[in-house]
C-alpha positions as CSV (number, residue, x, y, z in Angstrom):
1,X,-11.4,51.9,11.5
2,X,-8.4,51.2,13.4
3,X,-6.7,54.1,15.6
4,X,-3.4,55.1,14.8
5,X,-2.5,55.3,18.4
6,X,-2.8,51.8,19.2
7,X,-0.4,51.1,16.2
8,X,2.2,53.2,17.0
9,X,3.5,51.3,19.9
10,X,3.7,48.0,18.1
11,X,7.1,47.0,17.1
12,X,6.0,45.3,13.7
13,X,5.2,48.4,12.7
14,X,8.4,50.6,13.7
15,X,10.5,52.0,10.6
16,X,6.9,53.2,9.1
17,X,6.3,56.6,8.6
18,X,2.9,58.4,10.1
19,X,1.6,58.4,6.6
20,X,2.2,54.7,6.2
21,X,0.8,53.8,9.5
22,X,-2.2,56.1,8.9
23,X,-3.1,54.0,5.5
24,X,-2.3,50.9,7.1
25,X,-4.9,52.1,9.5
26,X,-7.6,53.4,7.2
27,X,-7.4,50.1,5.0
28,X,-7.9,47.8,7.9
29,X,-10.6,47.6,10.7
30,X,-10.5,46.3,14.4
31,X,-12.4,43.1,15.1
32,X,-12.8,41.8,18.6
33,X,-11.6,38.9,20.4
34,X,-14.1,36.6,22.7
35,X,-12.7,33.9,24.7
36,X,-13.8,30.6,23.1
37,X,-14.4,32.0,19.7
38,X,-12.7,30.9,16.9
39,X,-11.5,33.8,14.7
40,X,-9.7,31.6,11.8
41,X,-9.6,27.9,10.9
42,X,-6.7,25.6,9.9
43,X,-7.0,25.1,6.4
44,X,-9.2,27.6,5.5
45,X,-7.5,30.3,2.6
46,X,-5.7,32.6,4.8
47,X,-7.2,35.7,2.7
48,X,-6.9,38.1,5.9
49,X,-3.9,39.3,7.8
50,X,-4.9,39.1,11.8
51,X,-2.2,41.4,13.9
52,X,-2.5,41.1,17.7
53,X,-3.5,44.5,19.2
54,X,-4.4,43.3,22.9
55,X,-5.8,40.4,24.5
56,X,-4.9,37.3,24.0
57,X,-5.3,33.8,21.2
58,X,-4.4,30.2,21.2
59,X,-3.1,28.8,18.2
60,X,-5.0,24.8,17.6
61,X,-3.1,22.5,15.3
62,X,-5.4,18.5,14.7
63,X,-3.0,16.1,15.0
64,X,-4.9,12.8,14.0
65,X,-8.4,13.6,16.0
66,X,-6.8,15.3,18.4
67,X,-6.8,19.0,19.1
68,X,-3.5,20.6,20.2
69,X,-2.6,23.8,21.3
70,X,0.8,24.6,20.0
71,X,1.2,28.3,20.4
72,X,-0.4,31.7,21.7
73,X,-0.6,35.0,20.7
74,X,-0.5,37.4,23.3
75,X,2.3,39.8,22.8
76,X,0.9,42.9,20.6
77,X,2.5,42.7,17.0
78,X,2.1,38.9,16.8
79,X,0.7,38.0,13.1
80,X,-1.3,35.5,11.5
81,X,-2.5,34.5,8.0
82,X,-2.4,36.7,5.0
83,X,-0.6,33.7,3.2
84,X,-2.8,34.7,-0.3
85,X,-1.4,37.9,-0.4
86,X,1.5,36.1,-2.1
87,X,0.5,32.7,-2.6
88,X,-2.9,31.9,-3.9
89,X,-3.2,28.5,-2.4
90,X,-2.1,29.6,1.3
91,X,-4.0,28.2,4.0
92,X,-3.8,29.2,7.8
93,X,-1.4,26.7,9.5
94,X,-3.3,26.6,12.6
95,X,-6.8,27.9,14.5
96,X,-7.1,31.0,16.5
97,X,-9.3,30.7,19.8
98,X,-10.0,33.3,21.8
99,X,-8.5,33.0,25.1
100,X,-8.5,36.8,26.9
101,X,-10.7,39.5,25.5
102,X,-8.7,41.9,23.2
103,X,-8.8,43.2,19.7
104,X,-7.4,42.1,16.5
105,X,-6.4,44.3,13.4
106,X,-7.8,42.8,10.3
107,X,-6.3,43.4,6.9
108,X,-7.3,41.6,3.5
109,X,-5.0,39.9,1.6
110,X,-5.0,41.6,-1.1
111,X,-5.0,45.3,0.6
112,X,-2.1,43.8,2.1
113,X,0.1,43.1,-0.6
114,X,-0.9,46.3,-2.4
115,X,0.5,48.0,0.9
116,X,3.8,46.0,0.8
117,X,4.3,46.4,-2.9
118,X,4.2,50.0,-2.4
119,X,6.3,50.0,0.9
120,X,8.6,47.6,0.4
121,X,8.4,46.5,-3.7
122,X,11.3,44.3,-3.0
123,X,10.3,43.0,-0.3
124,X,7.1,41.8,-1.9
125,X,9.0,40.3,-4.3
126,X,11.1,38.6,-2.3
127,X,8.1,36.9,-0.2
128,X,6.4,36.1,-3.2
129,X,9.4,34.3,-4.3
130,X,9.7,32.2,-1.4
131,X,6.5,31.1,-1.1
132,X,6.5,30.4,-5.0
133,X,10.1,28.2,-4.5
134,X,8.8,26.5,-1.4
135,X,5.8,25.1,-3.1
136,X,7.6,24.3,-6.6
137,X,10.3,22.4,-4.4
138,X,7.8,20.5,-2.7
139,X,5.9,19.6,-5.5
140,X,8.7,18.8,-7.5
141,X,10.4,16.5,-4.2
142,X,6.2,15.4,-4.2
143,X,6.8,14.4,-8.0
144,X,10.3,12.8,-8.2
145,X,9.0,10.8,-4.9
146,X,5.5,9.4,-6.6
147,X,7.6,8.5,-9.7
148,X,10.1,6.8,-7.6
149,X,7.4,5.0,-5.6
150,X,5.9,3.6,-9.2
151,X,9.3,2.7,-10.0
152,X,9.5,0.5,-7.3
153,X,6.2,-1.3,-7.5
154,X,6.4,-1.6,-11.2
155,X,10.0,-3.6,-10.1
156,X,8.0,-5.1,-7.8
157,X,5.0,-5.8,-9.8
158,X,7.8,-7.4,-12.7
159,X,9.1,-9.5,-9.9
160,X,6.2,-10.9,-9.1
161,X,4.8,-11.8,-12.9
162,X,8.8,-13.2,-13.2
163,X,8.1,-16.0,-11.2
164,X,4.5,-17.6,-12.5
165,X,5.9,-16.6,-16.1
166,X,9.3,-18.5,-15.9
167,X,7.3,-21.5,-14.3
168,X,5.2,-21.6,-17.6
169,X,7.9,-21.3,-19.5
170,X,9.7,-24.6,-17.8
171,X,6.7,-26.8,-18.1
172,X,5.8,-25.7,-21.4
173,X,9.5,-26.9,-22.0
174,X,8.7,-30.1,-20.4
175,X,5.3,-30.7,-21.7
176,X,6.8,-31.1,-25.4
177,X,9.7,-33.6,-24.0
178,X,6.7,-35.5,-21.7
179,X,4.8,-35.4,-25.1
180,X,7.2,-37.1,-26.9
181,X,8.1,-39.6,-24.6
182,X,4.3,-40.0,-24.2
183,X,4.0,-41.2,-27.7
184,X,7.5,-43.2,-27.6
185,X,6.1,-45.7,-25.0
186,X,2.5,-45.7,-26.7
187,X,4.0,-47.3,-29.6
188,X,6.1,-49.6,-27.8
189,X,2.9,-50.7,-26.4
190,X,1.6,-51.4,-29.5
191,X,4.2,-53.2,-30.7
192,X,4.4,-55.5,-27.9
193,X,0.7,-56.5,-28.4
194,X,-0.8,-55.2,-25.5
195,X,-4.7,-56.2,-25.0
196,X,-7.6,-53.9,-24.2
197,X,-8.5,-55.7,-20.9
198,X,-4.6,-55.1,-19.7
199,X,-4.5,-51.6,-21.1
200,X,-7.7,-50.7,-18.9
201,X,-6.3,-52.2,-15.8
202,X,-3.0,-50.1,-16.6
203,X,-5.4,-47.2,-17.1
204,X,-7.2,-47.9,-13.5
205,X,-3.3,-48.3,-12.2
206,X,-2.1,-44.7,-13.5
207,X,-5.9,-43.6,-12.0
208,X,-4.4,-44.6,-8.5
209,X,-1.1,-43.7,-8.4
210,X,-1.6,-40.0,-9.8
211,X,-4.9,-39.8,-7.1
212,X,-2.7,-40.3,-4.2
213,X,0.6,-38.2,-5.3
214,X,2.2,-36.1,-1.9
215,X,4.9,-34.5,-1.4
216,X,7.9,-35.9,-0.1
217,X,10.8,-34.7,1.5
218,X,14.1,-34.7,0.0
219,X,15.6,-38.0,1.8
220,X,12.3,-39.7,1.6
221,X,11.7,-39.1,-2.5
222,X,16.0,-40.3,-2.6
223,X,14.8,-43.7,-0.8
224,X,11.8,-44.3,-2.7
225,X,14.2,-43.4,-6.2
226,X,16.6,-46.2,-4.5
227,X,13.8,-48.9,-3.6
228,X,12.9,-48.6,-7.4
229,X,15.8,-48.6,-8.7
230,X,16.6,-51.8,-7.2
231,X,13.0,-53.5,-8.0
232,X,13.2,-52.1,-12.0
233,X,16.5,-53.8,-11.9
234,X,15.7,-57.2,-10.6
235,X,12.9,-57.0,-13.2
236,X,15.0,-56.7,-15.9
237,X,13.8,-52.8,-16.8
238,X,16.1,-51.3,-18.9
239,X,18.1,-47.8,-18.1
240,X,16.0,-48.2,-14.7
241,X,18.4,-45.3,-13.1
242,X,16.3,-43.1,-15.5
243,X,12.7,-44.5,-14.7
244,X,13.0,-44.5,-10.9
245,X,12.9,-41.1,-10.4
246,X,10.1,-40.5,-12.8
247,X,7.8,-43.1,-11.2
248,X,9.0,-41.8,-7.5
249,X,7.8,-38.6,-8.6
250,X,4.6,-40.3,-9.9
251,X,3.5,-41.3,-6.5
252,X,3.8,-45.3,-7.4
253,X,6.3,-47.5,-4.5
254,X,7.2,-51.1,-5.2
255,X,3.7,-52.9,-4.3
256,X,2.1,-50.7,-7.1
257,X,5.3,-51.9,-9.3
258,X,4.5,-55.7,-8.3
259,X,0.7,-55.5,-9.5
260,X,1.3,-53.5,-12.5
261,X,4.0,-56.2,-13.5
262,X,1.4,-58.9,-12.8
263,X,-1.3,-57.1,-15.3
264,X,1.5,-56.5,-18.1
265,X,4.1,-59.4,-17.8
266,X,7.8,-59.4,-18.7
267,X,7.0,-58.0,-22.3
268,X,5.1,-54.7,-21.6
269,X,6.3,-54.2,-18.4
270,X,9.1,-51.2,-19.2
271,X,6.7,-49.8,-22.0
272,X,4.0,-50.1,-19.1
273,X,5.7,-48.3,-17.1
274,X,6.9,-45.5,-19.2
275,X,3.3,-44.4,-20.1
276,X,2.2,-44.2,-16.6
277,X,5.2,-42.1,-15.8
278,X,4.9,-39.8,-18.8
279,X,1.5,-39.9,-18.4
280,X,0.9,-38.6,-15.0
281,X,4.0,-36.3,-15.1
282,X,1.9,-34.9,-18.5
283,X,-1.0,-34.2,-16.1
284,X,1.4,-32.7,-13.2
285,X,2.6,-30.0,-16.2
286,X,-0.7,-29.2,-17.0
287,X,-1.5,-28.1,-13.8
288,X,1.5,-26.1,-12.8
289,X,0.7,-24.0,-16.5
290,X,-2.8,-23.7,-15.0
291,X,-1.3,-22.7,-11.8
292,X,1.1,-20.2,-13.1
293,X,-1.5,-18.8,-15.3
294,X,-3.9,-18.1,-12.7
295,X,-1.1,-16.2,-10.3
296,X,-0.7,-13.9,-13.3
297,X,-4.2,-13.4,-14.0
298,X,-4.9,-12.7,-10.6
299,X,-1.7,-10.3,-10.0
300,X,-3.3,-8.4,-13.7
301,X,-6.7,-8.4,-12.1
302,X,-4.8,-7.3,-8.3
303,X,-2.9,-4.5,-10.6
304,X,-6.0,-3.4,-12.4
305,X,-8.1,-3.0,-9.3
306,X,-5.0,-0.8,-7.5
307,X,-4.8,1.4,-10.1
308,X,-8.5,1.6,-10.7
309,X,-8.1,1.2,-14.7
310,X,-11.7,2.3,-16.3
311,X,-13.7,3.0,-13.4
312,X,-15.1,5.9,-12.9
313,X,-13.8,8.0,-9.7
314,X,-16.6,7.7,-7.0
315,X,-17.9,4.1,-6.9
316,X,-19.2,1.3,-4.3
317,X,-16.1,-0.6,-3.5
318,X,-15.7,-3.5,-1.2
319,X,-12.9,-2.0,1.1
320,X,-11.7,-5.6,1.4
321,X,-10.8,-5.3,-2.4
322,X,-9.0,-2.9,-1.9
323,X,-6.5,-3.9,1.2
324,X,-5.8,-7.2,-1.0
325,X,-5.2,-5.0,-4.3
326,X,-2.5,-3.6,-2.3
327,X,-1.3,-6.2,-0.4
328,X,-0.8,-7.7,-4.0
329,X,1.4,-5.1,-5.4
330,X,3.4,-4.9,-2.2
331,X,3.9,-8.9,-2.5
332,X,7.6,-8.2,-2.6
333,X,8.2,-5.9,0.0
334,X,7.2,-8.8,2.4
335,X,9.6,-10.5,3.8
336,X,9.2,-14.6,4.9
337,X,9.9,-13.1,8.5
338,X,6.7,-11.2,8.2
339,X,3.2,-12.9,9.2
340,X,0.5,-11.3,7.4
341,X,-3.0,-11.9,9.7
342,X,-6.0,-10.9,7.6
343,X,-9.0,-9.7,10.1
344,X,-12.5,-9.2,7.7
345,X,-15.5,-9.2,9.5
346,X,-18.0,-10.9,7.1
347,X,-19.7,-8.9,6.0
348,X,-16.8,-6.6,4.4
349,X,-18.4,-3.1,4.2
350,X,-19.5,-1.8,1.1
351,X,-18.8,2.0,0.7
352,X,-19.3,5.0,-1.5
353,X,-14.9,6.3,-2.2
354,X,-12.3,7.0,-4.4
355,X,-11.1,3.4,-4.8
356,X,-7.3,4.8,-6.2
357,X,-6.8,7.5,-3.7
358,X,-7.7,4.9,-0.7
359,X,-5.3,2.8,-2.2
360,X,-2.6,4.6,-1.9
361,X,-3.3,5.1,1.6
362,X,-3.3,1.6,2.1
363,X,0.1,1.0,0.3
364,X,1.5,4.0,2.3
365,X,0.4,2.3,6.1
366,X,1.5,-1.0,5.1
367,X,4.7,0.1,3.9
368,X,5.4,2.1,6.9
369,X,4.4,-0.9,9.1
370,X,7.1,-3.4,6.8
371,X,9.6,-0.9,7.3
372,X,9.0,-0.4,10.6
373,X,9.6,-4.2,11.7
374,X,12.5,-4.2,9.5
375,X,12.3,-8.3,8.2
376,X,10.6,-9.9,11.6
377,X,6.9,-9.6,13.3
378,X,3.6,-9.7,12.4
379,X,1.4,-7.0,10.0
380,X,-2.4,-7.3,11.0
381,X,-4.9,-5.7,8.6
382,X,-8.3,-5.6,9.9
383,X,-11.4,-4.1,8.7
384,X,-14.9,-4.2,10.0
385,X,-18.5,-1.9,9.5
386,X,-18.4,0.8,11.7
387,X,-21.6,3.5,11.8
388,X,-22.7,2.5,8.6
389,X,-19.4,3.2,7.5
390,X,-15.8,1.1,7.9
391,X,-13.0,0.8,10.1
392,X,-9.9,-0.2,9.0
393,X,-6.8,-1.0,11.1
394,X,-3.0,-1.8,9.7
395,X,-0.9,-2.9,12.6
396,X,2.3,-4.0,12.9
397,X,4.6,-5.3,15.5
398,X,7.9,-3.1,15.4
399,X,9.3,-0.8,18.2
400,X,6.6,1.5,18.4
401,X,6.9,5.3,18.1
402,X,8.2,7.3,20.6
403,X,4.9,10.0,21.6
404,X,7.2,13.2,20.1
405,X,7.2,11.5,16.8
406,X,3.7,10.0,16.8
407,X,2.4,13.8,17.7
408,X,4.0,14.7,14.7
409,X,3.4,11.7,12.0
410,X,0.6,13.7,9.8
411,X,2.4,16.8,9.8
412,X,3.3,18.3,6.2
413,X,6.8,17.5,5.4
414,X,7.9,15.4,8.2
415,X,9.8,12.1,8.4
416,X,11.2,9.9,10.7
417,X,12.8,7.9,8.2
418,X,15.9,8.3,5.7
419,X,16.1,9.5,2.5
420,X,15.1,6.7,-0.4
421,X,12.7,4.9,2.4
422,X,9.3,5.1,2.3
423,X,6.5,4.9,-0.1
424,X,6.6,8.5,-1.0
425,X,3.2,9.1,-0.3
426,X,3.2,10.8,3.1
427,X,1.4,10.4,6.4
428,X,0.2,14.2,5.6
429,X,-1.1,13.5,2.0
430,X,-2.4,10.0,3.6
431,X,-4.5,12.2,6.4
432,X,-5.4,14.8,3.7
433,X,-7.1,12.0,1.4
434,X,-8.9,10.2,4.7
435,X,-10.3,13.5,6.0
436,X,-10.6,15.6,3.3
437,X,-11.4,13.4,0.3
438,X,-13.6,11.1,2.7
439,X,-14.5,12.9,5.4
440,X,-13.3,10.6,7.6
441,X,-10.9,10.1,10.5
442,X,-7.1,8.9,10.7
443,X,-5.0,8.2,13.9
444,X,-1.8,6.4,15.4
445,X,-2.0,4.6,18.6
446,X,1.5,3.1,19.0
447,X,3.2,1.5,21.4
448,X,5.8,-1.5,21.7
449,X,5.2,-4.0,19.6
450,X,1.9,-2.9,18.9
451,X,1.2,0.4,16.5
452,X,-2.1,0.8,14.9
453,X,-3.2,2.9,12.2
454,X,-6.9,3.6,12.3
455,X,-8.9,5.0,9.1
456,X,-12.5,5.6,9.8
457,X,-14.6,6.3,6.9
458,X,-18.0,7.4,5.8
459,X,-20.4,5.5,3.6
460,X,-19.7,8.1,1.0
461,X,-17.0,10.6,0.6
462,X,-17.3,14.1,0.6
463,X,-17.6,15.2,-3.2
464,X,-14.9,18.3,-4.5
């Protein structure tokens, strides 16, 4: 039972009438305050209304692992909580620590808005509103964000398939051309009569060449085309201009020229040479189709493990896997200014998660770090086993963040960048999926050219 005398005074409570203040009164009770004690807890459903009658309370606020005061109650009237009196998902925004001995008055939601609905009906109305706007406008802004953020790494993800794809497509194209050229110079070699014992040593020739194929730069590969252009020509070799390039890009130079002529005289010695070209620039195709193939396999397989496609929600995952899933599907968003240093220990460590939430943590951090050195520097992800669990660290090289903005980073709603940037994700729903999903820890130590992001993580996650 609260007295009515120690409500009177309180200016909260001025413009009720004795009978009001006398229900408020009889509805609520008086609970005390000890310093050090924690009366409520961030996070926790603010289903009571705490009004300060004396004494005094600090108001706690974790940002990352640390533990902030960012306010105090200790005028008489200050409130706290009661959030689920109008919105059933309210939570209290900070803790309450006792700091001088006092008293609280303690209310329950729900005696609460039945007080205010009688009081004040529109006024109940109009809190419930806002509370019920705020949230649909964040969700909403929450939504349009997410669906922008798939946008882009679908684009990205289209981007990245472009390339391997359109490479196939060019040396399938070339392949058929190569093919028939392939057969072309075949029959010319039969028609010329060419023996087994030369065809062998041609074989054994085309063996060589294609073995010790490198690249060359763009004024060497001109001077080799030059060197034989002029040999083919001396030779005799008909349209030579057209050959030279093909057996430049072969890997063959005029000494290889000189003994194939000597295996294949005057009469097989164009034929000769077409086959080899044809040949080893069949064999080149073949392997850029291979190669092209693989990079999309891999990007599908990269895709599939980022979006966690039929797996079930908890598993053991190889946080490794995970960090290159993602690294993957951000492949476009990385600049050639950007030097990306992997760091594994080896061992990677194994954990119990929820391989798509952590994900899109990871997408979110590296993100931040790209845009953060803006084209230029170097992103370092590390990861390592850490108390049976894992550490992970995304770091990048930027400007730092000034302290005011690193102390706020994981903070609901709060950017430091414009509108459109970003991954959509938020530090807050990035912190929320660490610690709450996992149980685990998430911090920023930042300074120039050097900000780290730190997830620590159990072995398993807590399950909800």
């Amino acid at each position: 039972m609260v007295d009515v005398a120690d409500l009177r005074p309180i200016g909260l409570f001025h413009g009720l009438t004795d009978g009001q203040v006398a229900e408020l009164a009889d509805a609520a009770d008086e609970v005390a305050i000890e310093p050090g004690v924690m009366m409520f807890r961030e996070g926790d459903a603010a289903d009571i209304w705490y009004v300060l009658l004396d004494g005094a309370l600090d108001l706690h606020r974790y940002i990352g692992q640390e533990d902030m005061v960012v306010a105090r109650m200790q005028t008489p009237g200050q409130w706290a909580g009661g959030f689920r009196a109008w919105d059933e998902h309210g939570v209290y925004l900070a803790s309450g620590v006792g700091v001088h001995p006092g008293r609280l008055l303690r209310l329950p939601a729900p005696e609460l808005r039945r007080l205010t609905d009688a009081w004040f009906p529109l006024g109940g109305h109009l809190i419930a509103g806002t509370f019920t706007t705020a949230r649909s406008i964040e969700a909403n802004a929450r939504q349009r964000a997410s669906l922008v953020t798939l946008g882009k790494v679908s684009a990205g993800l289209a981007h990245e398939l472009n390339n391997p794809a359109a490479a196939a497509t060019r040396a399938v194209d070339a392949l058929q051309a190569a093919g028939a050229a392939l057969e072309s110079s075949l029959e010319t070699l039969v028609r010329v009569r060419i023996t087994a014992p030369q065809l062998a040593k041609l074989e054994d020739l085309r063996g060589r060449a294609a073995a010790r194929i490198a690249p060359l730069s763009a004024l060497a590969l001109a001077d080799l085309e030059d060197d034989l252009t002029d040999w083919l020509e001396k030779h005799d070799v008909q349209q030579a201009w057209l050959l030279a390039p093909a057996l430049a890009g072969a890997g063959v130079d005029r000494a290889w020229c000189e003994e194939a002529a000597g295996v294949l005289g005057q009469s097989a010695l164009a034929a000769g040479l077409e086959w080899v070209s044809n040949s080893i620039s069949m064999n080149n195709l073949l392997a850029e189709v291979k190669e092209s193939t693989t990079r999309i396999f891999e990007l599908v397989g990269a895709m599939k493990s980022y979006s966690q496609m039929d797996r079930s929600s908890v598993q053991r995952v190889d946080v490794k896997e995970g960090l290159e899933s993602s690294l993957v599907v951000l492949g476009h968003r990385i600049p050639r200014g950007v030097e990306v240093v992997r760091d594994y220990a080896e061992p990677t460590p194994v954990i119990e998660a929820y391989p798509g939430e952590l994900n899109q943590v990871w997408t979110n951090l590296i993100d931040n770090a790209l845009d953060a050195m803006e084209g230029e520097g170097t992103l370092r992800v590390a990861v390592r086993a850490e108390d049976g669990g894992a550490l992970v660290e995304i770091a990048d090289s930027g400007p730092g963040m000034p302290a005011a903005i690193a102390a706020r980073a994981f903070e609901p709603f709060f950017t430091s960048k414009p509108v459109g940037r970003g991954a959509g994700l938020g530090l807050d729903n990035a912190r929320r999926i660490v610690e709450e999903r996992h149980g685990g820890t998430i911090t920023i130590d930042s300074r120039p050219g050097d900000t780290v992001l730190r997830v620590r993580l159990l072995s398993r996650p807590r399950r909800t």
